[in-house]
C-alpha positions in Angstrom: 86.0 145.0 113.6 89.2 144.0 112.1 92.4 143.2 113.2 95.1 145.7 112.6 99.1 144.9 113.9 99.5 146.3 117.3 101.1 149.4 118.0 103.1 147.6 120.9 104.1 144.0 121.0 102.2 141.8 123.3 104.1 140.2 126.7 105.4 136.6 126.0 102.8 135.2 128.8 99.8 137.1 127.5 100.8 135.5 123.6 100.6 132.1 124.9 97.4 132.6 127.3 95.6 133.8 123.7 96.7 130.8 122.3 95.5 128.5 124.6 92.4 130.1 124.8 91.9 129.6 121.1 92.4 126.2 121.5 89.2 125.6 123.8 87.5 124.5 120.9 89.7 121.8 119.3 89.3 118.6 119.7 91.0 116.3 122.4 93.3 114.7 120.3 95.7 113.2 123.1 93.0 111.6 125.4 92.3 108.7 122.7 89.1 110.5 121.8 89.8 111.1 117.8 89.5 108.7 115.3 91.2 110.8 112.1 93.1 114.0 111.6 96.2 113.4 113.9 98.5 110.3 115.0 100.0 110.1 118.0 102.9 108.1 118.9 103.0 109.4 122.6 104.3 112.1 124.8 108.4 111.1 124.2 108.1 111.0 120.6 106.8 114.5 120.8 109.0 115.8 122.8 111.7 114.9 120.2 110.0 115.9 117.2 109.5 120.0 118.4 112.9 120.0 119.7 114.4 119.0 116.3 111.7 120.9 114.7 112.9 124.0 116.7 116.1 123.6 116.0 116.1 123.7 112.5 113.0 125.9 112.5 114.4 128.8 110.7 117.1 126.8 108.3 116.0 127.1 104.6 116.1 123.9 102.8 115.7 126.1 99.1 118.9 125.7 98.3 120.8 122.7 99.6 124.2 124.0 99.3 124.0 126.7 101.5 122.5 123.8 104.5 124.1 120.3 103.6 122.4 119.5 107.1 119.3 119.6 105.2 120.6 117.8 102.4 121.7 115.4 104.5 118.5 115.1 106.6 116.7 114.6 103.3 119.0 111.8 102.0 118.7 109.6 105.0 115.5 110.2 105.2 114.6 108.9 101.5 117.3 106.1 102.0 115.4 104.9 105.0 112.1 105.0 103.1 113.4 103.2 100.3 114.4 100.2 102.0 111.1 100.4 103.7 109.5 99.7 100.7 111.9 97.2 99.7 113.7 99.3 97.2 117.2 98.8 95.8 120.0 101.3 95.5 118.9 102.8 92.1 115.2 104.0 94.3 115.2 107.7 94.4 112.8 109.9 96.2 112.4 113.4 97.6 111.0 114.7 100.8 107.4 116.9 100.5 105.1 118.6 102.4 102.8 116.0 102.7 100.7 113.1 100.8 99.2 115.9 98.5 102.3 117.4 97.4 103.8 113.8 96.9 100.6 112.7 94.9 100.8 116.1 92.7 104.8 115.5 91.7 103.9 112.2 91.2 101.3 113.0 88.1 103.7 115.3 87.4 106.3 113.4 86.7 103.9 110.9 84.6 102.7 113.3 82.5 106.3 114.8 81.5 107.2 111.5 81.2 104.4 110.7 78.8 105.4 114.0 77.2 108.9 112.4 76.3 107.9 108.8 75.9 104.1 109.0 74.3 104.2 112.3 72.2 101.5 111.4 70.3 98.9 111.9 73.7 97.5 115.1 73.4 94.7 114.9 76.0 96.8 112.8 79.0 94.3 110.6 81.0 94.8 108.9 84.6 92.8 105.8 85.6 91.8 106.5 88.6 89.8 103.9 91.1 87.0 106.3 92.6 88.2 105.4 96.2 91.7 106.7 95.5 92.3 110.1 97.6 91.2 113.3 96.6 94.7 114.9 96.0 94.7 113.0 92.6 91.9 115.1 91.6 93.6 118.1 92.6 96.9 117.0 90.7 94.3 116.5 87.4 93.0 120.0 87.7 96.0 122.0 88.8 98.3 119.6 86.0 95.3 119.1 83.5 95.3 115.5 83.2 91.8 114.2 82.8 90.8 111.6 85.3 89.0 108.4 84.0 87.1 106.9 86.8 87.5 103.1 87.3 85.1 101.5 89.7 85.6 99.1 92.5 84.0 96.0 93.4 80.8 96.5 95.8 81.6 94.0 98.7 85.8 94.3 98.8 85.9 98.2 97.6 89.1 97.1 95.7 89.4 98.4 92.0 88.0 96.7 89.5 89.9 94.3 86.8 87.8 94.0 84.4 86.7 97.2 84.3 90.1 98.4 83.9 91.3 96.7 81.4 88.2 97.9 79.4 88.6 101.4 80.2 92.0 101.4 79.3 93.1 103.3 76.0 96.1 104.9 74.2 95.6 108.3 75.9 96.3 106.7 79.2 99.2 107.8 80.5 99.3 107.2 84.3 97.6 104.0 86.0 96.7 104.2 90.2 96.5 102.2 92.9 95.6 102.7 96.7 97.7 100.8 99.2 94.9 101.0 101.8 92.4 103.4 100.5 91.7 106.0 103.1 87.7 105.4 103.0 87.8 102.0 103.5 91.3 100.4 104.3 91.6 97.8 101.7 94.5 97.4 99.3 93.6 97.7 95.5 95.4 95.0 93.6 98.8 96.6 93.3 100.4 93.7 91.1 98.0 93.0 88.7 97.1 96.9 88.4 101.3 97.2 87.7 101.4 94.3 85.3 98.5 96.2 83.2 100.6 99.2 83.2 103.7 97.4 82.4 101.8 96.2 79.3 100.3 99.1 78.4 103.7 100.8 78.5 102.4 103.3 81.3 103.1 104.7 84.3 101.8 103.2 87.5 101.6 105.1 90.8 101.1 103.6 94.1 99.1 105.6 96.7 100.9 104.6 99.9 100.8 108.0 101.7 98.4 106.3 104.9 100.0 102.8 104.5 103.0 102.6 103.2 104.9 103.3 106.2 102.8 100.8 108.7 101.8 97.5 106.2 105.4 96.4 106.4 105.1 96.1 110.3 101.7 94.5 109.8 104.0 92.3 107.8 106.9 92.2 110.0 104.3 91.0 112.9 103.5 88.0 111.0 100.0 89.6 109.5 99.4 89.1 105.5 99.8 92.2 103.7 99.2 92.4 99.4 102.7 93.3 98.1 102.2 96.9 97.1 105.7 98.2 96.9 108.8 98.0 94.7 109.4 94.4 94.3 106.2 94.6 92.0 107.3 94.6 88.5 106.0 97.6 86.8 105.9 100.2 90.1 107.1 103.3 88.8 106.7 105.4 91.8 104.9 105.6 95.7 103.8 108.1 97.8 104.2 107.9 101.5 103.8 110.1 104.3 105.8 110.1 107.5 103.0 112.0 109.5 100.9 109.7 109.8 102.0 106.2 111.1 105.9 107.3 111.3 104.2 110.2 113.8 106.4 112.4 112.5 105.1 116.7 112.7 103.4 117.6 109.6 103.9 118.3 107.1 106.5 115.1 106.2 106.1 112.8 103.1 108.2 111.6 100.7 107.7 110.7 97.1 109.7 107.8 95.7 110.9 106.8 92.1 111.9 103.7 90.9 114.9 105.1 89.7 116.5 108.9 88.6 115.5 108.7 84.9 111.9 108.5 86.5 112.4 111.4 89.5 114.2 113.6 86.5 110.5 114.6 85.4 109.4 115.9 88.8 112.3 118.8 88.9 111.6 122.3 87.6 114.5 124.4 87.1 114.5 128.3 85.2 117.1 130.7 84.1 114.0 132.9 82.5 114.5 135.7 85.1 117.3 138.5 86.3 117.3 136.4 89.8 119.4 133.4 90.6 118.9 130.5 88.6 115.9 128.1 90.2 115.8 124.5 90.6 113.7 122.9 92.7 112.7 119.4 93.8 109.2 120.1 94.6 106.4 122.5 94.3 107.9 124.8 97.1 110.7 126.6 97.0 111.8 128.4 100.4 110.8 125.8 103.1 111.5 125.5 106.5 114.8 122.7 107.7 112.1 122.1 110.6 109.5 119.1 109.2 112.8 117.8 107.8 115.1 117.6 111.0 111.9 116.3 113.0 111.0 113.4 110.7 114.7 112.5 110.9 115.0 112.8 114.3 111.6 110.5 115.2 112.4 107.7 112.6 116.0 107.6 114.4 114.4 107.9 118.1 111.8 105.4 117.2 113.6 101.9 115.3 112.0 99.6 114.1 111.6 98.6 117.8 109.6 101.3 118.6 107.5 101.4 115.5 106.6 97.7 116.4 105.6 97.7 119.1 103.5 101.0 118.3 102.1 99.1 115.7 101.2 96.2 118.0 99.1 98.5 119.8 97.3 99.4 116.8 96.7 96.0 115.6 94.8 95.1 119.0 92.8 98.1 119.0 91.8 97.8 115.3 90.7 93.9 116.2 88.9 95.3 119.4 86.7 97.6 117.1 85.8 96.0 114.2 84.9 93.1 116.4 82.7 95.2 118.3 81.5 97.7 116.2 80.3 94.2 114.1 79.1 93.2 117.8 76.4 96.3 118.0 72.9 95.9 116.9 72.2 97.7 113.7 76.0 98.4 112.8 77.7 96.4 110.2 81.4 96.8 108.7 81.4 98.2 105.0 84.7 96.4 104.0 86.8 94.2 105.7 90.1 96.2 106.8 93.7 95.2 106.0 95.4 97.7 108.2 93.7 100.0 110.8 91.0 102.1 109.0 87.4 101.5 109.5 84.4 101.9 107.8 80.8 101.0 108.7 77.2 101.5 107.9 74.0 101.1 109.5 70.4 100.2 107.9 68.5 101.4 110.5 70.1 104.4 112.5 71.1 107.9 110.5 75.3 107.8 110.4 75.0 111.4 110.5 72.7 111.9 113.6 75.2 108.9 115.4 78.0 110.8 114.6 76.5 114.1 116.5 76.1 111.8 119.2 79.4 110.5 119.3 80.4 113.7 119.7 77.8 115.3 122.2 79.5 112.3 124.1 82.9 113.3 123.6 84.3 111.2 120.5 84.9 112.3 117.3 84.0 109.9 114.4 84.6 111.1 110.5 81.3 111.0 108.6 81.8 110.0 105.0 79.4 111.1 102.4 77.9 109.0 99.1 79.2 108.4 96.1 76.8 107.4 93.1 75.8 104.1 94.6 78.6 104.0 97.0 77.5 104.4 100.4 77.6 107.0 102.8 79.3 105.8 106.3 81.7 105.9 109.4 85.1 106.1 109.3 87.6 105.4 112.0 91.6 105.8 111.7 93.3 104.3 114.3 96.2 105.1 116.0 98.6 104.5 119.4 96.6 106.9 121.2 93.3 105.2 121.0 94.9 102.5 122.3 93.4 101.5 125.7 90.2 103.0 124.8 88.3 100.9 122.9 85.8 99.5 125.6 84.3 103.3 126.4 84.2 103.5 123.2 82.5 101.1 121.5 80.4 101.5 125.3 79.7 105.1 123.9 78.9 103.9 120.2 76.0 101.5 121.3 74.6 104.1 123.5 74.3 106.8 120.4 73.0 104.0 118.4 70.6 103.3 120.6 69.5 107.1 121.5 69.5 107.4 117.4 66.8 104.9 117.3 65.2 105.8 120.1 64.9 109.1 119.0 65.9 109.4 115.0 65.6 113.0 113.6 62.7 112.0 111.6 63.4 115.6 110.0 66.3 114.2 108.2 64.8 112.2 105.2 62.3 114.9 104.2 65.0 117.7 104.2 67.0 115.4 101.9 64.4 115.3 100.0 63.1 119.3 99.8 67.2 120.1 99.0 67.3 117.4 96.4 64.2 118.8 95.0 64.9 122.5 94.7 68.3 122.5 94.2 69.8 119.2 92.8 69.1 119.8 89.0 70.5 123.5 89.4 73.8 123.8 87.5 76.9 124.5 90.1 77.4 128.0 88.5 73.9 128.8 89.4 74.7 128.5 93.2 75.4 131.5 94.3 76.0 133.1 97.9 72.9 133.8 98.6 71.4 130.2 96.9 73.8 128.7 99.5 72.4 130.5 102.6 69.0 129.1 101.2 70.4 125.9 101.6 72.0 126.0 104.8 68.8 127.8 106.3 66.8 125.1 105.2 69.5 122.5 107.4 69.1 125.3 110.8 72.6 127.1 109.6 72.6 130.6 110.0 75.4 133.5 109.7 79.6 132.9 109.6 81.3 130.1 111.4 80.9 126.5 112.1 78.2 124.9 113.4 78.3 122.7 116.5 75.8 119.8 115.1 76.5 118.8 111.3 73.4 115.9 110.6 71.6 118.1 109.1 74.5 120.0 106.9 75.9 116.5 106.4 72.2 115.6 105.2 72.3 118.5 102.9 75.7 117.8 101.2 74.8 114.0 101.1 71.6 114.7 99.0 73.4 116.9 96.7 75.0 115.8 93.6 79.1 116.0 94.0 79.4 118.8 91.6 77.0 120.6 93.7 78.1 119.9 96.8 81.7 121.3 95.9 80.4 124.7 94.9 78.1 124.7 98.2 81.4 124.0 100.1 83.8 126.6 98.0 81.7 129.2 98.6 81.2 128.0 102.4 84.7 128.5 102.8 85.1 131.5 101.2 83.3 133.1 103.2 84.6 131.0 106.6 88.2 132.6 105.5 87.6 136.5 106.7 89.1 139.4 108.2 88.2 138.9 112.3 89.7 140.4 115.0 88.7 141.9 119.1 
């Protein structure tokens, strides 16, 4: 049955019991029991950020002359961020939905740039480390920019040199780096990455949408921290996000440029129309006053007081773990963090069966899949919240390691290895619906919705090659995206 609108509206209490009832399933974010998705910088701070998210709920930041509020919200707000990242007065910057939208302006603007600066580039390129986020991939499809992978090294996970300087040609247009990679928490080697660009006459982007925002309170705390921001010589622009570590509602980032003749490439402006003449800042155009006003109002509640000391608390933790995570029998660190996002491996108990476990035990881990001869593995993002929490964890972590090797899912390696057989070689176009159902019979998946344990469709995905496993998941949630109702 589908859902139609109700003939009568619904009481205010009965709306709000629905909601909560949806929620049953979600996971229990604010008990320290989550390890990626959300970051919580306590009960006070969110108090503040719905009120001022309220408040200016329904203002409409499209057009700043009709709410200089907004425009105001968004200048102090960039200003702040600029001098966060050790910017000078010419630093200009925008405020975005999130990393994703930051990241896409940001290739944006390079390739316009490019446009102007290297006509001759008809077929613009990005180098690209292979641990920098997904959204860059995105940006190269949407933007059609072609993405030349540049690998890492195997033990630090930061780009590789060498290999970039070798990969480097005339159609390269933009140059990346990741200040931490999400996957493993390591800076890439901003400076020497920005001195190729610099050379090269390109533009270089820094990914700083998880890190940007804490690293300079790792710094500020005395803690060495790779200069990533724009006291390098030959950053053009950074991406940072303000709901992550600044804990401020989503969606809040903010894309900086090195100066206006840089930002002047991200702005899109039409008169081709009988309407009103557009020009916008970023990819929307109506948008809420509400992410604005919050992330204001939270960087103003908080200080750099607050921030440190939240940041203290997330230093200790990250210590805590990787100290005992290294501590645990069979579990071993996959690079050596420089801010507070783990990764480990095991060579003797499934990560995907462990992260079940974690789970059946009330802790939510984030499994990572492989990359060509990248590893699969564990990753943990700490924040505030987990703070206090890291004995029954890491108490909880041995205990699924131990149950995983007491009782592996000896299942696991032969369904890897019937998938990879029927279906690897396939081409992604021939995956079809009902190829997919195949598949997901094969891992115990039946029907619509998610399912509770994910070894085995983890399993499945992991022994798939990446083109593969994207159509498996597009048409996954295609079909996870229906009409529902009563």
């Amino acid at each position: 049955m589908t859902m139609r609108i109700p003939e009568k509206g619904a009481s205010e209490a009965d709306l709000f019991a629905a909601m909560q009832d949806f929620r049953s399933g979600d996971l229990p974010w604010r008990e320290g029991r989550v390890f990626g998705y959300t970051f919580d910088g306590g009960l006070a701070v969110e108090k503040v950020a719905k009120r001022a998210f309220s408040e200016f709920l329904t203002e409409n930041a499209l057009d700043p002359t009709v709410f200089p509020s907004l425009l105001r919200f968004e200048n102090e707000i960039v200003s702040m961020a600029a001098n966060h990242l050790r910017g000078d007065q010419d630093v200009v910057g925008n405020f975005s939905s999130g990393g994703t939208e930051s990241i896409i302006l940001a290739v944006k603007s390079a390739r316009d740039h490019a446009r102007v600066t290297h006509p001759e580039v008809k077929n613009p390129k990005m180098l690209l480390p292979v641990t920098a986020h997904a959204a860059f991939h995105k940006a190269a499809h949407y933007l059609g920019v072609e993405v030349l992978p540049l690998p890492v090294n195997k033990q630090t996970f930061k780009a590789d040199m060498d290999a970039a300087r070798e990969l480097m040609n005339d159609d390269v247009i933009l140059i990346v780096g990741s200040s931490p990679s999400y996957a493993h928490g390591v800076v890439d080697p901003i400076v020497e990455l920005a001195a190729l660009a610099k050379e090269r006459g390109v533009w270089m982007h820094v990914d700083a949408c998880i890190g940007g925002f804490l690293l300079p309170y790792f710094r500020k705390l005395g803690h060495e921290v790779p200069d990533f921001d724009f006291t390098v010589d030959g950053v053009s622009s950074i991406s940072m996000d303000l709901h992550k570590y600044a804990y401020c509602p989503k969606g809040a980032s903010v894309v900086l440029y090195r100066n206006s003749d840089l930002r002047k490439h991200q702005l899109f402006a039409t008169s081709h129309w009988t309407g009103y003449t557009i020009v916008n800042t970023t990819i929307q155009s109506s948008k809420s006053g509400g992410p604005l006003a919050a992330a204001w109002a939270v960087l103003r509640f908080l200080g750099e007081e607050g921030y440190l000391d939240l940041t203290r608390r997330i230093k200790q933790t990250t210590d805590a773990l990787v100290e005992g995570i290294e501590a645990i029998d069979g579990l071993r660190l996959l690079a050596q963090p420089e801010m507070s996002l783990i990764s480990f491996v095991s060579d003797d108990v499934n990560l995907f069966q462990l992260a079940d476990l974690m789970r059946e035990r009330g802790w939510y881990v984030q499994p990572q899949l492989s990359f060509e001869d990248y590893p699969a593995n564990i990753h943990l993002s700490v924040d505030p919240g987990n703070h206090g929490f890291e004995e029954p964890f890491l108490s909880a972590l041995a205990d699924a390691a131990r149950a995983a090797r007491a009782n592996p899912k000896t299942d696991l390696p032969a369904l890897a290895a019937q998938v990879s057989g029927f279906f690897g070689a396939m081409p992604p176009e021939a995956i079809t619906e009902d190829v997919m159902a195949k598949m997901l019979g094969l891992a115990g998946v039946s029907g619509q919705g998610l399912p509770h344990e994910m070894a085995e469709v983890n399993t499945v995905l992991d022994s798939l090659p990446p083109s593969i496993r994207e159509r498996l998941l597009t048409l996954f949630v295609n079909d996870l995206f229906v009409q529902s109702g009563d």
